[in-house]
N, C-alpha and C positions, 0 to 999 in steps of 0.2 A: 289866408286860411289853409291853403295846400300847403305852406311849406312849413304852420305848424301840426300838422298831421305828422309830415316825415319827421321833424324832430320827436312827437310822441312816439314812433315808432321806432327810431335810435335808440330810443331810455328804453323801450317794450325788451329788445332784441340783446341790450346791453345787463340787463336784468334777468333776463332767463339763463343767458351764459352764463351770468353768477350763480344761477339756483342748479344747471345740469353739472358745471365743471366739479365742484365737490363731489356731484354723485357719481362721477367717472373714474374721479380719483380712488372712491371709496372701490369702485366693484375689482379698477384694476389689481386693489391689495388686495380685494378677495379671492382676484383667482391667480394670485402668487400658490407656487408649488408649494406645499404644505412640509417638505423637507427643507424650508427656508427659513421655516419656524421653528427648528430644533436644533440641536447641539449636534456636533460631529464625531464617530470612531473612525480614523482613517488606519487601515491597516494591508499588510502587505500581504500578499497567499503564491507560495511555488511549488512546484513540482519537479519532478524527474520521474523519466521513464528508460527503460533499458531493457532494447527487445534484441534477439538474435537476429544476425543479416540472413536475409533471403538473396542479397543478386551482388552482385564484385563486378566493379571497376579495375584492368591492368593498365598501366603504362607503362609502354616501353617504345623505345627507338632506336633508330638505326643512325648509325652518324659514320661518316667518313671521312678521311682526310686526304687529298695529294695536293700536289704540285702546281695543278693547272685546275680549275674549276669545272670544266667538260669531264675532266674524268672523274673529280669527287661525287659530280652528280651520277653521270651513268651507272659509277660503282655503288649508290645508294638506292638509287632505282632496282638495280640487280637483286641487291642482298634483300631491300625490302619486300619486292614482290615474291622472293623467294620465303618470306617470312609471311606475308597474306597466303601462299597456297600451301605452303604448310597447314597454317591456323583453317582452309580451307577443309583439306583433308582430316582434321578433328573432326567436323561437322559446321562451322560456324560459318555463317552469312555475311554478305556484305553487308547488312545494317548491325550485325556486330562490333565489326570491325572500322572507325575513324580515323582519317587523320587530324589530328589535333594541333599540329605546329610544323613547319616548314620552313629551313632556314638553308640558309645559303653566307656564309663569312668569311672573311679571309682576314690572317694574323702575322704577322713578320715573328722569326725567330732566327738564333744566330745558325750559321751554317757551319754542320758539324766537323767540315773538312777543314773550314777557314773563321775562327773566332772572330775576326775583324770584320767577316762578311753577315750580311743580312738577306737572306730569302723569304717569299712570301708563300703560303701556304691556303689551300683551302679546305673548309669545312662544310658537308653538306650535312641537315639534320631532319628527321623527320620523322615526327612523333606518332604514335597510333595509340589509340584507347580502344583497348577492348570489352567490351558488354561480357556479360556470362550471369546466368539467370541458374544455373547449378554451382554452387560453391565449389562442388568437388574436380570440378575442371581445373579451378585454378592453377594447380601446382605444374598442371601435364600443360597447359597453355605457354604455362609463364619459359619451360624447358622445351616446347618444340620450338618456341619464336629465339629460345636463346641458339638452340640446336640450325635452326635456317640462317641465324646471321643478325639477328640482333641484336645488340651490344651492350644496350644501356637497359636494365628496369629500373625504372623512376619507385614506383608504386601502384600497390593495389587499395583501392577502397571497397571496405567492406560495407553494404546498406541495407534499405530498408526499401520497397516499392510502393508500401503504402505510409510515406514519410508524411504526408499531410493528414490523414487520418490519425496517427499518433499525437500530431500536434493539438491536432483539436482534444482529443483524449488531454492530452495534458495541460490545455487550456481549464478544461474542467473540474480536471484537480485540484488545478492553484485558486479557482475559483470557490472549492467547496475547503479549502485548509482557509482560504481568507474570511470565511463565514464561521467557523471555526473557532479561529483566533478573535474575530469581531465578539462574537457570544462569550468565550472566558473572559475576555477584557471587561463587558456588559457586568457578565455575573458578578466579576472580581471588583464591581462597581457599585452591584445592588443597584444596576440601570437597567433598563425594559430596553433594547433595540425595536425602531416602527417599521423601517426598511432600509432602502438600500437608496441613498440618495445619486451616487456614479459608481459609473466598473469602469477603468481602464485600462486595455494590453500593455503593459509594459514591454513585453519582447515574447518571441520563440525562438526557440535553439534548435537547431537537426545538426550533429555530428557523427559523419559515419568513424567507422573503424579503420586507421589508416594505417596500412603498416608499410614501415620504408622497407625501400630494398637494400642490397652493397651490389652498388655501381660500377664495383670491380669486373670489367668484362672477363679477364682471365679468370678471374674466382667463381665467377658464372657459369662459365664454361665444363670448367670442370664440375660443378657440381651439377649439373646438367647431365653429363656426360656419364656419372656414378647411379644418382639414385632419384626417383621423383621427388620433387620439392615440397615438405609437408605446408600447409596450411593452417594456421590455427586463429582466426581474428576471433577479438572481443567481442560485445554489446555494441550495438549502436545507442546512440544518448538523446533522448528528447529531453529538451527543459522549454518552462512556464513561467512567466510570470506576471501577474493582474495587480493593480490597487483600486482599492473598494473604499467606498465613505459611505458608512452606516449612518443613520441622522435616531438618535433617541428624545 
């Protein structure tokens, strides 16, 4: 008698699964997204923005060359420090002023007395970026560090301080051109758009204004030594870009 009970309750238990699995089945499709059920506009939306720099990045350094490595450095040490207290005497602080690279190399060249011979040479290097939060320093920066002994300017980068806030700006735009373009495709369709079924960032851009130097120490020099160095950078460039799939 007990063990036809359990068997009645096998078939009990075996038969209810069959009568709830359907209705699990049914609710899970009812609560599928409702952008599952419609057709797709996938469309692309960009931007660009172009603002004036607020602050400049200089690069420049000091490089030296002899014979023996103790003296390429001491003589790079000299000229540089004498190139920070220059930059000192503008007004500018030590969290302006970086080193950004430090190099030490040495290279074989033929020796000028004896073609047949070969000497070794060293190179000390040592790079500094300097901060400036006033544009109009730049020029008088870039001619006291050449005037103390600095030899090389790489470049200045021209920016932006509130680089991340533009970007969002420009997120925004490409977002409101991609809604845009979604609705004339719609119209040019005689389609209803219901929403917005994904956004994706495709990318952001920040490119400051970079202008190169001439690396000519001599040419430097002298123009240094004539007239202040004019300035003039471009825009800096914010770009956006989102893809959006509308569901009508």
């Amino acid at each position: 008698m007990k063990r036809e009970h359990i068997i009645l309750a096998c078939v009990g238990l075996f038969l209810l699964a069959g009568v709830l699995i359907p209705i699990f089945a049914i609710n899970s499709t009812a609560g599928a997204s409702a952008s599952d059920q419609f057709d797709i506009i996938g469309v692309y939306g960009e931007a660009e923005i172009l603002a004036e720099p607020d602050s400049a990045k200089v690069i420049l350094a000091v490089e030296t060359t002899h014979e023996t490595a103790k003296k390429a450095v001491e003589e790079n040490a000299r000229l540089t420090n004498a190139v920070l207290d220059a930059l000192a005497e503008l007004g500018l602080d030590k969290e302006q002023c970086k080193t950004s690279s430090y190099q030490l190399n040495s290279f074989t060249q033929t020796d000028p007395k004896n073609k047949e011979k070969y000497i070794t040479k060293y190179q000390a290097y040592n790079e500094l970026n300097v901060s400036l939060s006033n544009l109009d320093e730049v020029g008088n920066v870039i001619d006291t560090a050449v005037a103390a002994g600095a030899n090389r300017v790489l470049s200045v980068y021209f920016e932006r301080k509130d680089a991340d806030n533009l970007k969002l700006m420009a997120l925004q735009n490409a977002t409101q051109q991609a809604k845009a373009k979604a609705e004339a495709i719609a119209a040019g369709a005689g389609i209803t758009i219901k929403g917005v079924k994904v956004i994706y960032e495709e990318m952001t851009g920040y490119t400051p204004y970079r202008a190169d130097m001439n690396e000519n120490f001599q040419v430097m020099k002298a123009v240094a030594d004539m007239a202040p160095t004019p300035m003039l950078p471009d825009d800096v460039k914010v770009t956006a870009r989102v893809k959006v799939d509308y569901f009508f």
